[in-house]
Short mmCIF file of the C-alpha atoms (twelve columns), coordinates in Angstrom:
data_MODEL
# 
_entry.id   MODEL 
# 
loop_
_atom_site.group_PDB 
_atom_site.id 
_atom_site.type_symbol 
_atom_site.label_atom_id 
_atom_site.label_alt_id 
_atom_site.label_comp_id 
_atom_site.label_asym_id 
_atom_site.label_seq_id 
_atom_site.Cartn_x 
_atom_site.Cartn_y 
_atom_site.Cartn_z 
_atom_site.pdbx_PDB_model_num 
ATOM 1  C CA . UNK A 1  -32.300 -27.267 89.711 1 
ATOM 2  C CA . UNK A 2  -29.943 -24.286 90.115 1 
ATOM 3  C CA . UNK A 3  -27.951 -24.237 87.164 1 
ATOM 4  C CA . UNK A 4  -25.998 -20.491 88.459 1 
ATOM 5  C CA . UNK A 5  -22.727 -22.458 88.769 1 
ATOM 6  C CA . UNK A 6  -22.373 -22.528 84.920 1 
ATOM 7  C CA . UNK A 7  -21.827 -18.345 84.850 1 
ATOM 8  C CA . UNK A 8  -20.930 -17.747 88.231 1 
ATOM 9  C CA . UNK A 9  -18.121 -20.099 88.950 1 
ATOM 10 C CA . UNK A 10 -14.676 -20.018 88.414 1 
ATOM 11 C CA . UNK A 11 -14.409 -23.129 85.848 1 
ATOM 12 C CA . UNK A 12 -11.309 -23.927 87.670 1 
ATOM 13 C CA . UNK A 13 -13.113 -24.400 91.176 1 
ATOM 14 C CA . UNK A 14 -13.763 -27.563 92.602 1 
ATOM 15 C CA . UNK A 15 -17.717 -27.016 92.857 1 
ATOM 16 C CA . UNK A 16 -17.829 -26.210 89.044 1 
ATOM 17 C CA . UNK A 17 -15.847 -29.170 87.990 1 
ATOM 18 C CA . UNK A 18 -18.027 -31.432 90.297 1 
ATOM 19 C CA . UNK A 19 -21.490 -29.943 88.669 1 
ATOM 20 C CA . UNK A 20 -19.831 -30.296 85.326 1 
ATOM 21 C CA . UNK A 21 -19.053 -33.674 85.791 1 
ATOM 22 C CA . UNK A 22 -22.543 -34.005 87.189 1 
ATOM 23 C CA . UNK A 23 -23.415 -32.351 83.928 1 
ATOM 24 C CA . UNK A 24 -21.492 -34.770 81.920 1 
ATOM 25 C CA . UNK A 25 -23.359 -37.903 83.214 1 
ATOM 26 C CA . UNK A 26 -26.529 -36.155 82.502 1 
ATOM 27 C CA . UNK A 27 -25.434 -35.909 78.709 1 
ATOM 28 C CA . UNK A 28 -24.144 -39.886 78.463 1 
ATOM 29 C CA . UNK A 29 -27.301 -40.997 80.445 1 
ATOM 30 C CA . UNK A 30 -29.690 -39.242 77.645 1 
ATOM 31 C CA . UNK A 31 -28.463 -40.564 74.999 1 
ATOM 32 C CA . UNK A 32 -28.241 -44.051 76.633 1 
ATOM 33 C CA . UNK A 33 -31.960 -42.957 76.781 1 
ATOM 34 C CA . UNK A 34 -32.320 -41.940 73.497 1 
ATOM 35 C CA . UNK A 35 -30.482 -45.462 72.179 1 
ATOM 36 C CA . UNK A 36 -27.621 -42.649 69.793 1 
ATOM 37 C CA . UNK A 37 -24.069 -41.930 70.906 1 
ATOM 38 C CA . UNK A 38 -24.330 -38.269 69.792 1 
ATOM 39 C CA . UNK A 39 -23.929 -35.272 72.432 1 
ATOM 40 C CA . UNK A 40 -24.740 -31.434 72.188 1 
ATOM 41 C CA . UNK A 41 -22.169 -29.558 73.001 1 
ATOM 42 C CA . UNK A 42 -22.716 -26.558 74.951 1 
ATOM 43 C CA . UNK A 43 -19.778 -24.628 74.457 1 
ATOM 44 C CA . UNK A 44 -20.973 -20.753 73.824 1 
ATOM 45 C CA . UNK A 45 -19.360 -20.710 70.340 1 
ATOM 46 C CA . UNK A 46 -21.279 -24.237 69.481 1 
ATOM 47 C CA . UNK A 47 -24.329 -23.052 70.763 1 
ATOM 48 C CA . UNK A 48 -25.151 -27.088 71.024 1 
ATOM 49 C CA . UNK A 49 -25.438 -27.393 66.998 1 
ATOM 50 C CA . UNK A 50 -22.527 -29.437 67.114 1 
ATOM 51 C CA . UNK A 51 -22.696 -33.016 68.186 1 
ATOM 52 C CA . UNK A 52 -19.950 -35.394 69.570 1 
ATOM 53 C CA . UNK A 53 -19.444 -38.604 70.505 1 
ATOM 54 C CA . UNK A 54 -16.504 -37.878 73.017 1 
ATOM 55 C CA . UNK A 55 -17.718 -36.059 76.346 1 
ATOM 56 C CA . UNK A 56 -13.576 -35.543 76.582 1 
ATOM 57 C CA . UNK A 57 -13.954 -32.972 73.374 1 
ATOM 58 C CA . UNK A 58 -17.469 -31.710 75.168 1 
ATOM 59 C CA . UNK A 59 -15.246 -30.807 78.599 1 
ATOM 60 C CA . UNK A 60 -12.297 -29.586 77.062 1 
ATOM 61 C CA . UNK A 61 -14.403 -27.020 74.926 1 
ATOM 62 C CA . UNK A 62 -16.478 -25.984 77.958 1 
ATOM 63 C CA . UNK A 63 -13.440 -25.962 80.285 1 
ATOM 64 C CA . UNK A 64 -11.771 -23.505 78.094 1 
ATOM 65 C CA . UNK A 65 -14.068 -21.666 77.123 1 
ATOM 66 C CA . UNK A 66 -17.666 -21.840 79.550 1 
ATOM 67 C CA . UNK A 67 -21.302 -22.543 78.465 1 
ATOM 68 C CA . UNK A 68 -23.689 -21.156 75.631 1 
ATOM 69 C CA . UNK A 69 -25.479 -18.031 76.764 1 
ATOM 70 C CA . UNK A 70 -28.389 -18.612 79.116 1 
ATOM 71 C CA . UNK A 71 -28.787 -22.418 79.024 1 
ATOM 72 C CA . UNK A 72 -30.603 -22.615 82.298 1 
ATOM 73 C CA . UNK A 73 -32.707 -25.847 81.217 1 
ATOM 74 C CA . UNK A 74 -30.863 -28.694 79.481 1 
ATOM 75 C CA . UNK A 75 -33.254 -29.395 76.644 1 
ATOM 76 C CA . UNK A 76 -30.314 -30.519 74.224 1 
ATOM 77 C CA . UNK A 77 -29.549 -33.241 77.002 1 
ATOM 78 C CA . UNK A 78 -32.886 -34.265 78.353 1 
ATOM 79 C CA . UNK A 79 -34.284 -31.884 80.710 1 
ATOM 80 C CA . UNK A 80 -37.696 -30.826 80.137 1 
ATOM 81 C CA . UNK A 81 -39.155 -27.089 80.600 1 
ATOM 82 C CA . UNK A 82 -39.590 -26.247 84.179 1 
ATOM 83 C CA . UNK A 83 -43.479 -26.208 84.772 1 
ATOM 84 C CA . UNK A 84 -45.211 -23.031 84.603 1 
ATOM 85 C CA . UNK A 85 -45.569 -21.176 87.803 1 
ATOM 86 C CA . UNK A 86 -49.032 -21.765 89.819 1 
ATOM 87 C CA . UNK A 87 -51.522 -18.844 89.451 1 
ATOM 88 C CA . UNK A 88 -53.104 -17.410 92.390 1 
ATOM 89 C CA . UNK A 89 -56.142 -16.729 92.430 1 
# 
């Protein structure tokens, strides 16, 4: 999954709001998942050591001010690593 939009978009464009709201359903539907009402929240200065219950206080922190450095795979909100690349032999 290309995850680029979270640096390289505007946070007020269209495309990042959609992708964050795609985000956002990502977060509620793991911790349906996970049976806990609890959320990481990625906000850079959080670093997703804080938890929430309110995706509201999630987007407004992210809105404001963007993602924590470099989280290309959403392991806080249920995205696995990315498989290792196939050797060639």
């Amino acid at each position: 999954m290309d995850m680029t939009w979270m640096y390289n978009s505007r946070r007020t464009n269209a495309y990042f709001c959609g992708e964050f709201n795609d985000f956002i359903q990502v977060a509620k539907n793991h911790t349906r998942n996970e049976k806990t009402q609890m959320i990481h929240c990625p906000w850079k200065a959080y670093r997703n050591l804080r938890i929430f219950n309110d995706p509201t206080t999630i987007r407004s922190q992210v809105l404001v001010s963007g993602f924590v450095k470099d989280y290309m795979i959403w392991k806080y909100h249920g995205e696995t690593n990315a498989p290792s690349p196939m050797k060639i032999h």
